[in-house]
C-alpha positions as CSV (number, residue, x, y, z in Angstrom):
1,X,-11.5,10.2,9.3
2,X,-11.7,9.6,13.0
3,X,-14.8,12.2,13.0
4,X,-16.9,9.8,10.8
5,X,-15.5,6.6,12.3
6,X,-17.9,6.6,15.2
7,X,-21.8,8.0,14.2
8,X,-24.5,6.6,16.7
9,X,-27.2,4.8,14.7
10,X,-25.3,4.4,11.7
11,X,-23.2,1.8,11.0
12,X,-19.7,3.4,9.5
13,X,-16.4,1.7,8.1
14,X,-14.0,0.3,10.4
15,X,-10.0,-0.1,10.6
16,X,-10.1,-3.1,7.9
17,X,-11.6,-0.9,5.6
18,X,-8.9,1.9,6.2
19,X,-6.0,-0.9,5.5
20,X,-8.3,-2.4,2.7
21,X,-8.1,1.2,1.1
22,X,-4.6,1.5,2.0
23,X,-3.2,-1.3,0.3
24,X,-4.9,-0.8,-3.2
25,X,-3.9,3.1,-3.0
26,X,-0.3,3.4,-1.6
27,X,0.9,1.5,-4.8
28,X,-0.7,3.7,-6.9
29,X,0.7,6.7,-5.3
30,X,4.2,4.7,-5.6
31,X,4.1,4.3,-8.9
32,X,3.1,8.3,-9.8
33,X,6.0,9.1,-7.7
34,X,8.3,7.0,-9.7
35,X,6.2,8.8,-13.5
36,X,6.6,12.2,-12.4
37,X,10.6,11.0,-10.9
38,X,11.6,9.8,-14.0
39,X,9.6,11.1,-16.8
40,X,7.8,14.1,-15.9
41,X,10.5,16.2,-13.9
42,X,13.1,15.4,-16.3
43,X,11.0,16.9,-19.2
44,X,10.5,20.1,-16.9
45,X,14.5,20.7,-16.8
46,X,15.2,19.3,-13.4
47,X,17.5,17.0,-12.7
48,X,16.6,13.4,-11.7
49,X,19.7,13.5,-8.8
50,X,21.9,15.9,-8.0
């Protein structure tokens, strides 16, 4: 990300728009961890905790 952070000429994203993305995706990925956790895994044979 840091490559394309910094083009002469061009105006590019900056940090706010990192933390911007950050915050709408790291719930997401929270709550697939907690599907595949509880639901997914489970259904596969593997045990939820050991």
């Amino acid at each position: 990300m840091t490559l394309f952070s910094d083009v002469e000429g061009i105006e590019t994203y900056q940090p706010k728009d990192l933390l911007r993305l950050s915050a709408f995706l790291a719930p997401l990925m929270v709550a697939m961890v907690l599907v595949f956790s509880f639901v997914i895994w489970p259904l596969m044979g593997m045990p939820l905790f050991l």
